[in-house]
VOKE-620196 format. One record per residue (C-alpha): residue number from 1; residue in one letter; chain; x, y, z. Coordinates in Angstrom, 2 decimals, decimal comma. Layout:
BEGIN
resi  resn  chain  c1  c2  c3
NUM  a  A  X  Y  Z
...
//
This chain:
BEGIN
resi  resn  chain  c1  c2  c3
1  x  A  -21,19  11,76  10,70
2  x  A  -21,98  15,19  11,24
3  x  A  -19,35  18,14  12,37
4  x  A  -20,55  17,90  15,81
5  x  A  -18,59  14,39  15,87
6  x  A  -15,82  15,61  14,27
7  x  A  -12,42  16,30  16,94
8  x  A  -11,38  19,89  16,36
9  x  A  -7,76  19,51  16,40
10  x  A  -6,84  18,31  12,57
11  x  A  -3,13  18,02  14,14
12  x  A  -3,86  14,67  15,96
13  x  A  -7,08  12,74  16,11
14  x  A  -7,51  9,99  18,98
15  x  A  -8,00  6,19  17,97
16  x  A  -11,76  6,17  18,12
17  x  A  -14,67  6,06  15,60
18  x  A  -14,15  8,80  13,48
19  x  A  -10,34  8,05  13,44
20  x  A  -10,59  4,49  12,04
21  x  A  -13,44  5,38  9,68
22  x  A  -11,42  8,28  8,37
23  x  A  -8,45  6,33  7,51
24  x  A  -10,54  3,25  5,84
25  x  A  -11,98  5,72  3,55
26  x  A  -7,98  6,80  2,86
27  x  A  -7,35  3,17  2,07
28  x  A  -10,51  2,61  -0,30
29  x  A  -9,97  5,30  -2,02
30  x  A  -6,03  4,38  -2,57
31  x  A  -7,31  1,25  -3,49
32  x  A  -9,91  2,62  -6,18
33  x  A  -7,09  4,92  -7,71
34  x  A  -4,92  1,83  -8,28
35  x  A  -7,86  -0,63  -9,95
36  x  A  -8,98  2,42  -12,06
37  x  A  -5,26  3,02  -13,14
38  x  A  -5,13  6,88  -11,96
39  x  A  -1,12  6,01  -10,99
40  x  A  0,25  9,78  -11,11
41  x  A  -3,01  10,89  -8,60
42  x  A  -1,86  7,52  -6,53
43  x  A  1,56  8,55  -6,72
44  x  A  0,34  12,10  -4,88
45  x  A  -1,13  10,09  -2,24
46  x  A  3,10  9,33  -1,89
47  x  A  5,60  11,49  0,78
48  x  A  8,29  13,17  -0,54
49  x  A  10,55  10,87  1,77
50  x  A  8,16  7,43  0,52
51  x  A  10,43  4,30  1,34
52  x  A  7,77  1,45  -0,22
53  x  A  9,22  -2,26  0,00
54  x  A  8,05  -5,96  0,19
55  x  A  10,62  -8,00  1,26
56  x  A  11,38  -11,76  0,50
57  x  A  9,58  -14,25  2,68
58  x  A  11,57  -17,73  3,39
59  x  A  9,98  -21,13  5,01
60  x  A  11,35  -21,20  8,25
61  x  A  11,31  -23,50  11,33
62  x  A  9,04  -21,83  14,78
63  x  A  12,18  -21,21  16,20
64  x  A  13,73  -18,77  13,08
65  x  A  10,14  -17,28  12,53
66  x  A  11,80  -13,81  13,41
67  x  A  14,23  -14,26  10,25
68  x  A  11,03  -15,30  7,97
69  x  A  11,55  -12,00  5,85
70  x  A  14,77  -10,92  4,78
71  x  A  15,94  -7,11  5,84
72  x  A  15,78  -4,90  2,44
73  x  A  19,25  -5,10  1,94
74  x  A  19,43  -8,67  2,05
75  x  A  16,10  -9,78  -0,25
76  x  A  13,20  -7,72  -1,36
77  x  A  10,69  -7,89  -4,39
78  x  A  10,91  -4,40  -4,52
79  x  A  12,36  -1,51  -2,35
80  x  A  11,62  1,58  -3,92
81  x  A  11,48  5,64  -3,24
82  x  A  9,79  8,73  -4,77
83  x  A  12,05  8,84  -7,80
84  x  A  11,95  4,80  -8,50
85  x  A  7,80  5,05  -7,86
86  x  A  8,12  7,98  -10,77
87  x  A  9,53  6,21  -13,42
88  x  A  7,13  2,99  -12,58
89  x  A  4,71  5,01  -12,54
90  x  A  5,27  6,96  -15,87
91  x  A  6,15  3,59  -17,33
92  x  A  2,38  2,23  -16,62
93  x  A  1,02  5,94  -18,80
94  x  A  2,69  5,07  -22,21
95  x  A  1,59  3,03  -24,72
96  x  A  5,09  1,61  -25,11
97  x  A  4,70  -0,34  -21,60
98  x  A  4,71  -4,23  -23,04
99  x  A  3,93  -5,75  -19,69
100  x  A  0,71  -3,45  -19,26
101  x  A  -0,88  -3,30  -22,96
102  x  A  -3,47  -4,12  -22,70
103  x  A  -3,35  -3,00  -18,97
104  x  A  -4,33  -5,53  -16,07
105  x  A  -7,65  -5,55  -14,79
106  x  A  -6,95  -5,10  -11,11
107  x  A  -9,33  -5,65  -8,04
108  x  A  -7,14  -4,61  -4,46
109  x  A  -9,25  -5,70  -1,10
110  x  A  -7,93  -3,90  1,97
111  x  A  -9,60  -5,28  5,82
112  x  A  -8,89  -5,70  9,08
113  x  A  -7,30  -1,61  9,18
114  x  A  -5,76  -1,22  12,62
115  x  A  -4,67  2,00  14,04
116  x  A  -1,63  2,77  16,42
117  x  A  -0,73  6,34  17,31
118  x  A  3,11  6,96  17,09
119  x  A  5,22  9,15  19,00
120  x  A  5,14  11,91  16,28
121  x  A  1,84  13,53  16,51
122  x  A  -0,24  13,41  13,21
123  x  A  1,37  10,28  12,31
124  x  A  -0,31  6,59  12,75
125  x  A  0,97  3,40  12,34
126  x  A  -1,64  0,98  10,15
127  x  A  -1,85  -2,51  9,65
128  x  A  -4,40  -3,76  7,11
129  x  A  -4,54  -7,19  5,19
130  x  A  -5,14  -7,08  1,43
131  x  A  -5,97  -9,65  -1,38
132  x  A  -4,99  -8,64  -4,96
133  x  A  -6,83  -9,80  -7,77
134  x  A  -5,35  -9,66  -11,42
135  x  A  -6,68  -10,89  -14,65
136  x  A  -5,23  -9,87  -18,31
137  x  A  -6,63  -10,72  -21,65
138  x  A  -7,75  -14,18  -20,78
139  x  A  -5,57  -15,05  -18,04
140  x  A  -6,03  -15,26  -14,95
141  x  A  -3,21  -14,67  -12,25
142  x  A  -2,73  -16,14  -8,72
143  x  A  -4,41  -14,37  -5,64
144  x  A  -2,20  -12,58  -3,72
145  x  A  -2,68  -12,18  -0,20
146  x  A  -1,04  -10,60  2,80
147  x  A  -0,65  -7,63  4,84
148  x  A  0,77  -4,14  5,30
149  x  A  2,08  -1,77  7,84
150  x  A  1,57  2,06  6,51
151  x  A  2,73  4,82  8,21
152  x  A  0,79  7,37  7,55
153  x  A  0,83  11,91  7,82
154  x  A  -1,97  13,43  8,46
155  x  A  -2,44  16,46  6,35
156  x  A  -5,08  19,31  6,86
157  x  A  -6,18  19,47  3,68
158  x  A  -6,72  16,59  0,50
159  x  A  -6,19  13,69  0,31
160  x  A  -6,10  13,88  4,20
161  x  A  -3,55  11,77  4,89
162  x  A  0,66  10,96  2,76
163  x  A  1,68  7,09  2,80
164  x  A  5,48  8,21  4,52
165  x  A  6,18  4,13  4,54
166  x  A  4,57  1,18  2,88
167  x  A  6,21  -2,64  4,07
168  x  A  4,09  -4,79  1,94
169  x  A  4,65  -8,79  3,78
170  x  A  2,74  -11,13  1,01
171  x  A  1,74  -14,77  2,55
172  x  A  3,58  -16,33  -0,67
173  x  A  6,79  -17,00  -0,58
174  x  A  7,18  -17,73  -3,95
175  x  A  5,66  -14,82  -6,54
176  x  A  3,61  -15,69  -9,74
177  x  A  5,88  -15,98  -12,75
178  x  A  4,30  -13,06  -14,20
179  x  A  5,79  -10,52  -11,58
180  x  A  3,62  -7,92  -10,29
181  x  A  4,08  -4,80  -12,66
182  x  A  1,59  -2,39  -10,55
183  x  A  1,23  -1,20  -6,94
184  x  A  0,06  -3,41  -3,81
//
């Protein structure tokens, strides 16, 4: 893609080409900093104001399908902010982190990235499916699979874009008995 492509307001791009291609590369590149374990230049991808949760999924009947995952407050895996994300986050970087030594080999998969403008310009609303791979020492860990809805901030300069809000909504509704101890 060459500049001549390129829209010249950096405030708010329209869905098209460039738009979609721009925020895959966002995603892959997230992705890459999590499976290479660069957590504090992930954690800079983060908003100040970062709400990041993935709430508890129940088996439900068609007709209760809109109560299949439980509100925050009432059931979530995790629902976490900038300062939570921190100490995670500086908890992965020490040698004194148990759950991580010797640290996960991680493989995250993100497809299907669709793109919804928002009424606040520079901000989009993306949904994306992922699969997350995990193996450690010998073991190997079940395949987790879902999807996401990222709101995201454009910025004019790197990284491009700030994750404002991540609602991770995994398939399972039971999680491995090893936990997940790093970022979806």
């Amino acid at each position: 893609m060459n500049e001549l492509d390129r829209p010249s307001d950096r405030d708010q791009l329209p869905l098209g080409p460039f738009l979609q291609w721009e925020i895959e590369q966002f995603l892959y590149d997230e992705a890459g900093l999590l499976d290479e374990r660069r957590f504090e230049e992930w954690a800079s991808l983060l908003a100040p104001e970062i709400r990041y949760v993935m709430r508890a999924r129940s088996n439900r009947l068609r007709s209760e399908l809109e109560h299949e995952f439980a509100p925050p407050t009432q059931g979530a895996h995790f629902d976490e902010v900038a300062d939570t994300i921190a100490i995670r986050v500086k908890k992965l970087s020490i040698d004194r982190s148990w759950s991580e030594d010797p640290p996960s080999r991680t493989r995250h998969v993100v497809t299907n990235v669709r793109i919804l403008e928002t009424d606040k310009p520079g901000e989009y609303l993306v949904h994306s499916n992922i699969e997350f791979h995990r193996s450690r020492i010998d073991g190997e860990y079940p395949l987790l699979i879902g999807r996401r809805e990222d709101l995201l901030r454009r910025l004019n300069g790197p990284p491009g874009y700030l994750i404002v809000r991540r609602e991770v909504y995994l398939d399972h509704t039971v999680l491995p008995r090893f936990g997940i101890t790093t970022f979806l």
